[in-house]
N, C-alpha and C positions, 0 to 999 in steps of 0.2 A: 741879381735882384737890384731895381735901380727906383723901387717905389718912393717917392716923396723925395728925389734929390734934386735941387737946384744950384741956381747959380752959387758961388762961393764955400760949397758942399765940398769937403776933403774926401778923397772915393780910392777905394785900395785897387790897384790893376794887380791881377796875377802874373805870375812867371811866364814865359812865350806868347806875350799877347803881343797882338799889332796894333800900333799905333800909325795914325796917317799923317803925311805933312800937305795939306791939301787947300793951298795957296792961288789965288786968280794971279798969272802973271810971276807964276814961280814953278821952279821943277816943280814934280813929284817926287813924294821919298815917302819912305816907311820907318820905323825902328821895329824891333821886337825884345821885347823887354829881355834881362837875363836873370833878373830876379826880382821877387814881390817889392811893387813899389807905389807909391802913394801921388796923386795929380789934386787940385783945385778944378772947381769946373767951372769956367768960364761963359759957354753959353747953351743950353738945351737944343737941340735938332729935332724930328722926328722921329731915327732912329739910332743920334748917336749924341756925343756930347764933344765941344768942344774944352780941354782943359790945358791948362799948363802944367806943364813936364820936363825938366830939366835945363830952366830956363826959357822954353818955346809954348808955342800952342799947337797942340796935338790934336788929330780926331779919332773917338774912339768909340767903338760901338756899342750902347748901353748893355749890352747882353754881358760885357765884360766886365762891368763892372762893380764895385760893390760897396757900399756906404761904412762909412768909417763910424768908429764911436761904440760904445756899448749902449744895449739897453737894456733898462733898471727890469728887475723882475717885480712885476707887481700890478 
């Protein structure tokens, strides 16, 4: 669920997700998470988000991802 997140939006990745390193003018890489872990989102795409993750900027697919925070009942 990725309704209403934008940029500077803290967003929780689940366990085995991929994450892309997907640079003009640089390899290609991946990581895959090894446990539930939390990115900043940096910039919106069409169909994914670019965030920062362990120091880097990752890309990741909004189907993955999920809004941090609770919300109030009421």
């Amino acid at each position: 669920m990725t309704e209403n997140m934008q940029k500077g939006d803290l967003v929780w990745i689940p366990q085995h997700t991929r994450l892309h390193w997907l640079r003009e003018d640089s390899d290609k890489r991946y990581l895959v998470t090894d446990a539930p872990r939390t990115a900043v989102i940096c910039e919106e795409k069409d169909r994914s988000y670019d965030v920062f993750f362990d120091g880097n900027l990752w890309t990741i697919n909004k189907a993955y991802t999920y809004p941090m925070g609770g919300r109030s009942a009421g």
